[in-house]
Backbone as ProteinMPNN parsed JSONL, in Angstrom:
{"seq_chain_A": "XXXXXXXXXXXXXXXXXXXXXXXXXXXXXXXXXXXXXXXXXXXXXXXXXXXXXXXXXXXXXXXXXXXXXXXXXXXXXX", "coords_chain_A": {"N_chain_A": [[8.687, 6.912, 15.206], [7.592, 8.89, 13.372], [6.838, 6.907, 11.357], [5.44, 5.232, 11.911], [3.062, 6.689, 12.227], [2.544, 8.02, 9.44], [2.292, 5.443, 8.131], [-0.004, 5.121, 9.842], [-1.902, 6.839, 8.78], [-1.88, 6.57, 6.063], [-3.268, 4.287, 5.871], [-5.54, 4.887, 7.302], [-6.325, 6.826, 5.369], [-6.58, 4.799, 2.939], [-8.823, 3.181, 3.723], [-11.639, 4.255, 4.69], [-11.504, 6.927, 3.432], [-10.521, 6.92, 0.578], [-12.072, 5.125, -1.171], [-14.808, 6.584, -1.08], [-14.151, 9.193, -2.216], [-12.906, 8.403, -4.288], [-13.992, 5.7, -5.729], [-13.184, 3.999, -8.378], [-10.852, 3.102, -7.954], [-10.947, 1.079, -6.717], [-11.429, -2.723, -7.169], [-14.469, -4.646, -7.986], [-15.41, -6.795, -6.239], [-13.072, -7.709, -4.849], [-11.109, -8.203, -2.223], [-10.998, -7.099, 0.985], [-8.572, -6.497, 2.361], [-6.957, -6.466, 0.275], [-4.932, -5.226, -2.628], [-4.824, -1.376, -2.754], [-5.484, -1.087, -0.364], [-4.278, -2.97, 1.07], [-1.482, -2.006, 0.801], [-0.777, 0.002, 2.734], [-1.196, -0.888, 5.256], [0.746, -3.435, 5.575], [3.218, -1.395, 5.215], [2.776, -0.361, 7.84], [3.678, -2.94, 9.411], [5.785, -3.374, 8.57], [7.376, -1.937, 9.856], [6.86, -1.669, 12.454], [7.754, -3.666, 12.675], [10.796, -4.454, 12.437], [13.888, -2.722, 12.236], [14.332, 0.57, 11.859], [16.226, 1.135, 8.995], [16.166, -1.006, 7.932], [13.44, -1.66, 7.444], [12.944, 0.903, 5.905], [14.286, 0.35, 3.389], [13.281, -2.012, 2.879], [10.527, -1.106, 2.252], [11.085, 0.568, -0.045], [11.36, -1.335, -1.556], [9.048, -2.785, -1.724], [7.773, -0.642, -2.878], [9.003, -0.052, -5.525], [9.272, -2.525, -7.252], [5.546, -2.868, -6.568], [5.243, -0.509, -8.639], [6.51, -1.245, -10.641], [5.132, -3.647, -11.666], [2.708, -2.543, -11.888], [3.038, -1.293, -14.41], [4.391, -3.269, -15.991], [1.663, -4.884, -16.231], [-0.318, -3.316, -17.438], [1.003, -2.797, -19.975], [1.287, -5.817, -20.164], [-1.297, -7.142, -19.231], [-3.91, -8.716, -18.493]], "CA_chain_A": [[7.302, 7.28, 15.504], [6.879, 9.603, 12.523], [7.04, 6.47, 9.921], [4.213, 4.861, 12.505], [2.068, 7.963, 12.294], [2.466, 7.926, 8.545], [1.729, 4.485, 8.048], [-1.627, 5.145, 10.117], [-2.816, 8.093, 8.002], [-2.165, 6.058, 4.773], [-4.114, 2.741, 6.089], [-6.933, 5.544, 7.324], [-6.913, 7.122, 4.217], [-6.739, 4.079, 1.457], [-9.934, 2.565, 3.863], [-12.089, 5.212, 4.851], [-11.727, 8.791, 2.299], [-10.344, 6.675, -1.12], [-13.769, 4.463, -1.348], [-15.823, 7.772, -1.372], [-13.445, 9.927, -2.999], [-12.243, 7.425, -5.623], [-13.907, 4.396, -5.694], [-13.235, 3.485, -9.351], [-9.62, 2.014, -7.796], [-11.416, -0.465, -6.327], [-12.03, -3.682, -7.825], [-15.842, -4.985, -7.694], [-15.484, -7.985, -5.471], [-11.716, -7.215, -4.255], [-10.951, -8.689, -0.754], [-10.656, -6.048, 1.689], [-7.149, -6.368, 2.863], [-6.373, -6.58, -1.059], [-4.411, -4.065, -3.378], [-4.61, -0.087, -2.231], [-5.976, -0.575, 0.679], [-2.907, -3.861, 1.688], [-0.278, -1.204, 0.764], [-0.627, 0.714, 4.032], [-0.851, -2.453, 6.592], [2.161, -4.046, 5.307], [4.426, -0.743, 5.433], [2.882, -0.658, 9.439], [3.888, -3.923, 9.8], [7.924, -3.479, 8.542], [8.114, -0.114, 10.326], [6.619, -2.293, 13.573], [8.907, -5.394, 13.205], [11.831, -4.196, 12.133], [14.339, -1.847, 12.583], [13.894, 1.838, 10.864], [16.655, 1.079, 8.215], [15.693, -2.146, 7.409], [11.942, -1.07, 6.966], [13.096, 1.497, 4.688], [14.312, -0.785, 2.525], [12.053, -2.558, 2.122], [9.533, -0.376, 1.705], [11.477, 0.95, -1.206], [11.685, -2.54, -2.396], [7.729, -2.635, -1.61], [7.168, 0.587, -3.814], [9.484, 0.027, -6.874], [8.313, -3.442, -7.651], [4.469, -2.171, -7.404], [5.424, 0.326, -9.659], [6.921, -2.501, -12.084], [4.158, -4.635, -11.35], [1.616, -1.732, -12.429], [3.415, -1.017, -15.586], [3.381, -4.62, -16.651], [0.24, -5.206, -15.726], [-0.848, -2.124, -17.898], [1.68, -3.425, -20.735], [0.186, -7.112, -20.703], [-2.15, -7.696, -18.169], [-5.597, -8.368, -19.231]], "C_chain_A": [[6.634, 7.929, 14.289], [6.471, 8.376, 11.535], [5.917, 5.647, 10.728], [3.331, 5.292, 12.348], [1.719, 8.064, 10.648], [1.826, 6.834, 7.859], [0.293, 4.453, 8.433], [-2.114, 5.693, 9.392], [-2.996, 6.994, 6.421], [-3.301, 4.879, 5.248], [-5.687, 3.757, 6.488], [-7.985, 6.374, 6.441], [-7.663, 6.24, 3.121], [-8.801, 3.432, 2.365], [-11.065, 3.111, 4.357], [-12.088, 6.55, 3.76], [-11.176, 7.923, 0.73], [-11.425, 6.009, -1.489], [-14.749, 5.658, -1.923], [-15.417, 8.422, -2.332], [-13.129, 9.367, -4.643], [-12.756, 6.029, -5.501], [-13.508, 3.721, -7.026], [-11.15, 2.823, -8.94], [-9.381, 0.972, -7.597], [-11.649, -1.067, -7.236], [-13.21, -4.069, -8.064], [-14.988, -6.574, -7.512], [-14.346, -8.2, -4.857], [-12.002, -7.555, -3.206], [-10.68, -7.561, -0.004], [-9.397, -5.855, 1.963], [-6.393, -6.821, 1.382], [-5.957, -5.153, -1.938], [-3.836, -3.052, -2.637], [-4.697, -0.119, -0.819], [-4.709, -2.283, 1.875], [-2.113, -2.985, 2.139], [0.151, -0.922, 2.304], [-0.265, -0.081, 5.248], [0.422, -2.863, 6.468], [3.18, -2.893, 5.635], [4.042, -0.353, 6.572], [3.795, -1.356, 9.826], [5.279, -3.905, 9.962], [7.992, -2.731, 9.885], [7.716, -0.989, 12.104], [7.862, -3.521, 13.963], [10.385, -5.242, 13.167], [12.527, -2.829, 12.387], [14.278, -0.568, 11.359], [14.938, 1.578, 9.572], [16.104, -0.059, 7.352], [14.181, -2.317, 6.838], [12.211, -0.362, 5.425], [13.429, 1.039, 3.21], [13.948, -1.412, 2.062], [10.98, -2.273, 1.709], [9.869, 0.264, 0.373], [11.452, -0.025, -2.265], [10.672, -2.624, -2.91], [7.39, -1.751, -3.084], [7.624, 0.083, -5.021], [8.565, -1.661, -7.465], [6.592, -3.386, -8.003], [4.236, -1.686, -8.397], [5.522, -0.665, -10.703], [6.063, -3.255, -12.701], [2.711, -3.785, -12.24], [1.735, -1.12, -13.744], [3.348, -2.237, -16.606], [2.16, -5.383, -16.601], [-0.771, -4.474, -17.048], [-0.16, -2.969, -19.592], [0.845, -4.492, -21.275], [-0.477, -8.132, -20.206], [-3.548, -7.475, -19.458], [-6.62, -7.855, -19.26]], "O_chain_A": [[5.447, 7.724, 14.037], [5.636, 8.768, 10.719], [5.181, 5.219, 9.838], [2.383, 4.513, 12.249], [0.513, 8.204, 10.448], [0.913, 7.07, 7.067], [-0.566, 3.951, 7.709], [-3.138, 5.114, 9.031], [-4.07, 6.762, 5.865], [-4.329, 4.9, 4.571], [-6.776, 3.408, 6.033], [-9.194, 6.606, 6.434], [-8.722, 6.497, 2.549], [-9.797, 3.33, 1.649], [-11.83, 2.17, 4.568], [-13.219, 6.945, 3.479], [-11.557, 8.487, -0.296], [-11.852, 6.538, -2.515], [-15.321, 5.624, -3.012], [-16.073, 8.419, -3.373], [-13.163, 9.907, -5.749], [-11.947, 5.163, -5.165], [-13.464, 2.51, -6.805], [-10.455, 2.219, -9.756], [-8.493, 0.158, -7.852], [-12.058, -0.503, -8.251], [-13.221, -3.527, -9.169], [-14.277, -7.214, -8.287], [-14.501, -9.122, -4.055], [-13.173, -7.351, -2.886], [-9.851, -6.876, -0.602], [-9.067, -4.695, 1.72], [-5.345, -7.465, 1.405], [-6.652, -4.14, -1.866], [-2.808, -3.215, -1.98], [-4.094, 0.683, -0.106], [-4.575, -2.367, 3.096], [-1.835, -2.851, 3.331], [1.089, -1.426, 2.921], [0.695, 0.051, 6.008], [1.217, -2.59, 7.368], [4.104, -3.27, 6.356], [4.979, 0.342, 6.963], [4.728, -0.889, 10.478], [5.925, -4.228, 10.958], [8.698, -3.072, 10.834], [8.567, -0.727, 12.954], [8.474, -3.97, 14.932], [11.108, -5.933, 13.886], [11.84, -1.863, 12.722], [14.192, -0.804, 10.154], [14.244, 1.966, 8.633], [15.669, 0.077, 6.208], [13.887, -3.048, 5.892], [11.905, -0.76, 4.301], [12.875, 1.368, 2.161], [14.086, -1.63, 0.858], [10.369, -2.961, 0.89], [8.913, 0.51, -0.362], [11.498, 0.195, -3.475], [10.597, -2.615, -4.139], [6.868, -2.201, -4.104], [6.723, -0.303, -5.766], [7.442, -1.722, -7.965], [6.147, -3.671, -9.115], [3.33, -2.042, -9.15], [4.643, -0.847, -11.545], [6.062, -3.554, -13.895], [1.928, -4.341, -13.011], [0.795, -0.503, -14.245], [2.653, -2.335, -17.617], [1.96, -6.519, -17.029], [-1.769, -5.03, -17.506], [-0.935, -3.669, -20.244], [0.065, -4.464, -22.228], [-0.462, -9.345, -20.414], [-3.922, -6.801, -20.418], [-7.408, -8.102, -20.172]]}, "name": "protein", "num_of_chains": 1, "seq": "XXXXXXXXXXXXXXXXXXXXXXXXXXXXXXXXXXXXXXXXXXXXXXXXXXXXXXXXXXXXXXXXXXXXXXXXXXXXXX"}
């Protein structure tokens, strides 16, 4: 329940209070259910379908790759 409850706050945060707060994360023309504001849905979705270990897991999988993803990106993205 707690990793349900968590999951909501992030998906209520990234789409509702990071726009106002921070919009320069956003893209200009970014799909709604794209990037910051995906993150949160998808780690619902494990924590819904799957069992709590198996979530975790993948949500770790989820995170580190981002991370990787945002370093090469930064590296030699354009």
């Amino acid at each position: 329940m707690g990793a349900v409850l968590c999951a909501l706050s992030g998906i209520v945060l990234n789409f509702l209070v990071l726009p106002r707060v921070a919009p320069k994360i956003f893209r200009e023309g970014e799909h709604v259910f794209a990037g910051v504001r995906a993150y949160p849905v998808a780690v619902l979705l494990l924590v819904l379908i799957f069992p709590l270990r198996i979530a975790a897991a993948a949500w770790a999988i989820l995170a580190v790759g981002d991370a990787i993803a945002a370093l090469v990106g930064r590296r030699w993205g354009a």
